[in-house]
N, C-alpha and C positions, 0 to 999 in steps of 0.2 A: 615349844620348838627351841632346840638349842641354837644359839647364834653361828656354830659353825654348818649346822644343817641350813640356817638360812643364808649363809652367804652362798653356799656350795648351788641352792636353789639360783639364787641372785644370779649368780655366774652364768647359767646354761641359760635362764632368761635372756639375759643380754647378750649372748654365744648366737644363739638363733636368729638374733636381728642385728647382724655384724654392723652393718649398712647405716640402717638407721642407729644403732646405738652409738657408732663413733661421729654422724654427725650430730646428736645430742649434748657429746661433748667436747664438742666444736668451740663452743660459746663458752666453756669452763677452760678450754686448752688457750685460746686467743685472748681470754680476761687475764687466765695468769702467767701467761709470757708477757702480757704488754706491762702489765705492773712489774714484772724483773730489769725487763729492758728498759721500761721509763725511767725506772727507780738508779738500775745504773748509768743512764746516760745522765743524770742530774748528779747523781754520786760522783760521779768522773769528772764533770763541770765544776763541781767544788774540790776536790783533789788537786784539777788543775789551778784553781785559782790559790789556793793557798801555797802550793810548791812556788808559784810565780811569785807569790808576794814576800816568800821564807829565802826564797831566792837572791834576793836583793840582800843577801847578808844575816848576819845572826845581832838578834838583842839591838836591833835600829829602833831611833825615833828620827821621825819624819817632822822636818819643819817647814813648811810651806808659807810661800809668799800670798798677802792679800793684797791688790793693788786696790785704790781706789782715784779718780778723776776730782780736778780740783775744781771744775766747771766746763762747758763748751768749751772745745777746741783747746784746753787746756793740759800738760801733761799728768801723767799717771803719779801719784803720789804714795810714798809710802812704800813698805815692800820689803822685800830681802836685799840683801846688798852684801859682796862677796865677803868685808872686813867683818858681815856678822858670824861667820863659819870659823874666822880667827880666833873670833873674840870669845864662842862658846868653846872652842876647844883653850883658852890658857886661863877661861874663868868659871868654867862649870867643874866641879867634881865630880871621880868616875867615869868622864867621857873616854876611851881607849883611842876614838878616830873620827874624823869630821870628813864628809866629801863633800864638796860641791861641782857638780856635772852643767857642762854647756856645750850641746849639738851644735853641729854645722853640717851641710853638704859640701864639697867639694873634689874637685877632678885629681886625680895623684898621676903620677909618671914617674918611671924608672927607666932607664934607658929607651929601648922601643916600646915598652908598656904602657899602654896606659888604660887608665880606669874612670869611670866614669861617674859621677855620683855616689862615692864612697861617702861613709858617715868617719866624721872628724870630732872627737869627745875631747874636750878640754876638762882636766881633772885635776884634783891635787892628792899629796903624798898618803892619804888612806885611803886611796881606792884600792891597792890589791886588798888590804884585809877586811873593807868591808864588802867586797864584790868575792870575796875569795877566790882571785886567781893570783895565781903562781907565775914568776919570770922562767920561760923555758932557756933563754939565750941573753947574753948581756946583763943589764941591770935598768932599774927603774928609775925613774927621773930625782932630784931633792929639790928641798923646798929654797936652797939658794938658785938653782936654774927655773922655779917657778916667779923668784921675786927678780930674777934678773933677764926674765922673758926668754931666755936658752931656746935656741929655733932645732927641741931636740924629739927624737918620736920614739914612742914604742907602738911595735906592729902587734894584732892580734895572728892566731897561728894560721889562720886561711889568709890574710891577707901578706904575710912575708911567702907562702909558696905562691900566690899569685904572681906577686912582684918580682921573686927570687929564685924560685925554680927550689932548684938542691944548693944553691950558692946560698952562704953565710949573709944575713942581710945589716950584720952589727957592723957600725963604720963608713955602711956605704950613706948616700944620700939618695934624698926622693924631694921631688918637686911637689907639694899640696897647693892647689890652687896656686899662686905666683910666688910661693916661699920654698924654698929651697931648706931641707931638715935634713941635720942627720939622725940615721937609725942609732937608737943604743941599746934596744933590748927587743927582744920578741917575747910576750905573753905563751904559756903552754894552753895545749888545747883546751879548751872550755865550753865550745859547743853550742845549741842554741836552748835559749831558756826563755820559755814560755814568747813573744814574739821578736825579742831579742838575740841576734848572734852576733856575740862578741867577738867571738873569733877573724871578722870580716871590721873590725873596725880600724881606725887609726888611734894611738891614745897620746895628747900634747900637754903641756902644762898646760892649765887654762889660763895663765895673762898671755899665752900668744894668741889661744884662739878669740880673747876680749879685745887683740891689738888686732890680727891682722885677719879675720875671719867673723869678726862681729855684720851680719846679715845686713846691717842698713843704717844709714848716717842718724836716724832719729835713734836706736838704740846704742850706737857710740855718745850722741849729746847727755841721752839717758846715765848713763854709768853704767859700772859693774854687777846690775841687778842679776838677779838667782832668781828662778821659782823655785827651787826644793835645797834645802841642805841635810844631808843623811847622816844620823851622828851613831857611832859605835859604841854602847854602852858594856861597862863593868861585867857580867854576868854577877856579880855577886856584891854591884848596888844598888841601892834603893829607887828602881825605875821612876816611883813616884815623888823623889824629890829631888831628883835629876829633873824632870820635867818641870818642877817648881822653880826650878836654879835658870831652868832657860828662858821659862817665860819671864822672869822676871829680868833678868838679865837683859834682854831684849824691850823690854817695855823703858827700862834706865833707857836703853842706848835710841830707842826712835819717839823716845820724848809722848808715849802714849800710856793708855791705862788698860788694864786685863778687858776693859769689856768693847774698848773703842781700838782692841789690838789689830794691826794691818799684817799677821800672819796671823797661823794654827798651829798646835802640834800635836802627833798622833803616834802611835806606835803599828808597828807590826800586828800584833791583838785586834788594837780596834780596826784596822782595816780586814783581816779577816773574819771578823763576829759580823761585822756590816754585812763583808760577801756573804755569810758561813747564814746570815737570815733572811737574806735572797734567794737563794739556794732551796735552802731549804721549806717556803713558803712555793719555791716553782716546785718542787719533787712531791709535795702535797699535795698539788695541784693536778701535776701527770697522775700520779697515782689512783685518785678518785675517780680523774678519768678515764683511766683502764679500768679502776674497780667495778664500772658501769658494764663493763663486760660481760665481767661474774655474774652480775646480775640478769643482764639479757640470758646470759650461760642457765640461769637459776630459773626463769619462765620457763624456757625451753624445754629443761627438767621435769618441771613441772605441767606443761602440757604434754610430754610424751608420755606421758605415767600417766595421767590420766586416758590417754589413749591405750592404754596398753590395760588401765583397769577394766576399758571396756571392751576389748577383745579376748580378757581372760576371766571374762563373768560367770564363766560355765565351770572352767578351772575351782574358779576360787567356789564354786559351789561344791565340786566334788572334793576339795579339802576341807570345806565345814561338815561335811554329811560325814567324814571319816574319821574327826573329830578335832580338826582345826579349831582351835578358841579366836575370836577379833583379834586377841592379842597377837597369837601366830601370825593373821594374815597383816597384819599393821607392821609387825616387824619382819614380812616378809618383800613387802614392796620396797617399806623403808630401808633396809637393808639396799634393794636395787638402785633406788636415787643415791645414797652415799656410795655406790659401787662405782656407777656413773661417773660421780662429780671428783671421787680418789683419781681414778684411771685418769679423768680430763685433767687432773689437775697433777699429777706426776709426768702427763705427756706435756703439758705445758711447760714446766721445769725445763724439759730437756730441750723445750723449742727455746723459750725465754733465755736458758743459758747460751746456747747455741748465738742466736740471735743478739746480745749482747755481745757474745765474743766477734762475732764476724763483722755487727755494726763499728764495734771498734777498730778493727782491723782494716775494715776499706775504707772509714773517714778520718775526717781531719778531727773529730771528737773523739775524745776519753771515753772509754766505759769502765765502771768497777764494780762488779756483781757482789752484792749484799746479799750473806747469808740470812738477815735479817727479811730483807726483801722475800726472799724464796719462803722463810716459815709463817711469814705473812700472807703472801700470797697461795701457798698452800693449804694454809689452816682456811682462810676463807673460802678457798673452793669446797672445803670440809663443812663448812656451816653453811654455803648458798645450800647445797646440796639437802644438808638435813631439814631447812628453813622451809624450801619450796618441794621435798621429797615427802614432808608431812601429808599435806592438804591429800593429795592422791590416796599415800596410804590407810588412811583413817576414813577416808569414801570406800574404800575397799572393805575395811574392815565392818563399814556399816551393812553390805550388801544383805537383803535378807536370802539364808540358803537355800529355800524352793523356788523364790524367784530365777536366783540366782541357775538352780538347776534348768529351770523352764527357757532360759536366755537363749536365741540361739546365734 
C-alpha cells in the first residue's frame, strides 16, 4: 500500500466519525496549546524581568549596603554611607557615573494644588545618564547645589501638567512637605518602567532630602546611610577589575576584609542569570505539566483505535482476503493515529497562539510566543500519536482473515 493510498483511506476513516474523531483530539489540541501558552506566559515573565533590570541603565554595577547589629538594642553597624559613592567615583577607574537614590513620601502644593503622597527621590548629578532620561524644560540640578543643599526641584513630565496645567513650571515654586522649592527643569517623558513611573515623581538633590525629609529622628542620628549605590561603567572597561578597584577601595575605607565585607556587588548579568534560572526552571516546570496533556491526549488515541479496530474487524478481513499484507493494514491504522494527533495538534497551535495572544492582552502579564515552543509542542503531538497509535495498529495487523471474515 502506498502511503498516499493510506493516508487518503485515513482521511474518510476519521471523515465518518466527525464527532467522535475531533473529540479524540481533544487531549492532543488542549496538551499543545497549554504547552504554548505556559511556555509563553514564563517567556514573557522573563522578558519582563530582564527589560526591568536593563532598564535601570546601561553597563551598571550594583553595590549594596549590608548592615549588621552590634548587639541588643544596639545600633546598625556598618553599611553604605553617602561619601562612599564620592569616593568610588574620583578613585575607581572607568567609572563614567555614580547615583545614589533616597525615597520619601510627601504632600506637594502649588497654588490651589495639591497632591497627596507623591514620591520625593533625592539623587545626585548621574542620574539622567544612568537612568537615561533627558531634561524636556530648564536644566538639571549641579553638584555645587547638591553640596550646598540648594531647596531646588526637577519635576518628572506627569507630575509638572499635574501641577502646571499648560503654564511653564521652571521658576515657579512648589511647597514639598514644609519646604518651599523652586522648579528648574522638567524631565521629558519617560513613562512607566517595569513598576516604576518616573514621570510622577519629584527629583531633589539628595542633602536636602537627607536634611529636611529624612523619615525619622533615629535615621537623621544614623547619618547619610545608602542601601544601593549604582555606578555607570566604561562600556570598554574591564568590568572585572573595576569591580576589584571597588571592592577594595571600599574594604580600605570601612576598615573590614573581602570576606567580613558589610556590602556586595553585582552587576546587571548576575542579577539576570539569577532571574533568567528561575525562570526558567518555572517554564520546565509549566511545560511538563501541560506535556501530561499529550499524554492523556496519547491514551485517548489509543483507546479509540482500539475501538475502532474492533468495529472494522470485518473491514480489515475483506482487505486481507483481497490481498492486504499485515504490513498494509499496520500502516493503515497507523497512518489514522498520526492523522489524528497532526490535526489535534495543528488545531492546538491555532488555539495556543490565540490564546497566548488574548491572555496577554487582557492581563497584567507579558506573553511572548516561542516559535521554539510551537515545534516542540507540535513535534510531540507527532510522537504521542505514533507512540500510542502503534499498540492498536499492529493488533490489527495480527487479526487472523477468516476470523476476521466470520466477525460480526
Amino acid at each position: 500500500m502506498k502511503p498516499l493510498e493510506a493516508l487518503s483511506i485515513a482521511w474518510e476513516a476519521i471523515l465518518k466519525n466527525k464527532v467522535r474523531s475531533f473529540l479524540t483530539m481533544l487531549g492532543i489540541i488542549i496538551g499543545v496549546s497549554a504547552v504554548i501558552i505556559m511556555v509563553a506566559i514564563s517567556a514573557g515573565t522573563e522578558a519582563t524581568i530582564q527589560e526591568q533590570i536593563t532598564s535601570l541603565g546601561s553597563n551598571l554595577v550594583f553595590v549594596q549596603s549590608s548592615f549588621s547589629r552590634g548587639g541588643p538594642g544596639q545600633q546598625q553597624q556598618g553599611g553604605l554611607v553617602y561619601d562612599d559613592a564620592a569616593a568610588i567615583e574620583t578613585g575607581v577607574d572607568g567609572v563614567t557615573a555614580v547615583v545614589v537614590e533616597q525615597n520619601s513620601s510627601e504632600n506637594v502644593k502649588y497654588g490651589d494644588v495639591t497632591l497627596e503622597s507623591v514620591e520625593v527621590l533625592g539623587t545626585t548629578t548621574g542620574f539622567p545618564s544612568v537612568r537615561d532620561m533627558e531634561i524636556g524644560e530648564g536644566r538639571y540640578f549641579t553638584e555645587k547645589e547638591i553640596e550646598r543643599k540648594s531647596k531646588v526641584a526637577i519635576l518628572g513630565y506627569t507630575m509638572a501638567q499635574e501641577l502646571f496645567g499648560e503654564r511653564n513650571p521652571v521658576g515657579q515654586y512648589i511647597t514639598v512637605g514644609n519646604t518651599k522649592l523652586a522648579v528648574i527643569g522638567v524631565f521629558k517623558e519617560k513613562g512607566l518602567v517595569g513598576n516604576t513611573d518616573f514621570d510622577s515623581r519629584i527629583y531633589l538633590p539628595i542633602s536636602v532630602v537627607f536634611q529636611k525629609f529624612t523619615p525619622s529622628m533615629f535615621a537623621r542620628f544614623m547619618g547619610d546611610r545608602v542601601r544601593m549605590i549604582y555606578i555607570e561603567v566604561d562600556p570598554k572597561a574591564n568590568l572585572d577589575n573595576i569591580i576589584t578597584q571597588i571592592e577594595l577601595l571600599l574594604v580600605k575605607r570601612h576598615e573590614v576584609t573581602l570576606e567580613t565585607a558589610d556590602f556586595s556587588v553585582t552587576t546587571q548579568q548576575d542579577i539576570i542569570s539569577t532571574r533568567e534560572s528561575t525562570t526558567a526552571a518555572f517554564r520546565s516546570l509549566l511545560a511538563w505539566v501541560a506535556g501530561v496533556s499529550l499524554i492523556v491526549g496519547g491514551i485517548g488515541i489509543m483507546n479509540i483505535m482500539l475501538v475502532s479496530v474492533t468495529e472494522r474487524t470485518r473491514e480489515i478481513g475483506i482487505r486481507q482476503s483481497v490481498g492486504a499484507t499485515p504490513e498494509d493494514i499496520r500502516l493503515q491504522f497507523l497512518t489514522e493515529a498520526l492523522l489524528l494527533s497532526i490535526v489535534g495538534g495543528l488545531i492546538g497551535i491555532i488555539v495556543g497562539v490565540a490564546g497566548a495572544y488574548i491572555f496577554g492582552a487582557l492581563s497584567d502579564m507579558r506573553t511572548v510566543i516561542s516559535v521554539s515552543s510551537i515545534l516542540l509542542a507540535f513535534g510531540s503531538s507527532a510522537v504521542v500519536g505514533a507512540f500510542f497509535g502503534y499498540y492498536p495498529a499492529n493488533q490489527a495487523s495480527q487479526l487472523d482473515p477468516i476470523e476476521a471474515l466470520r466477525y460480526e
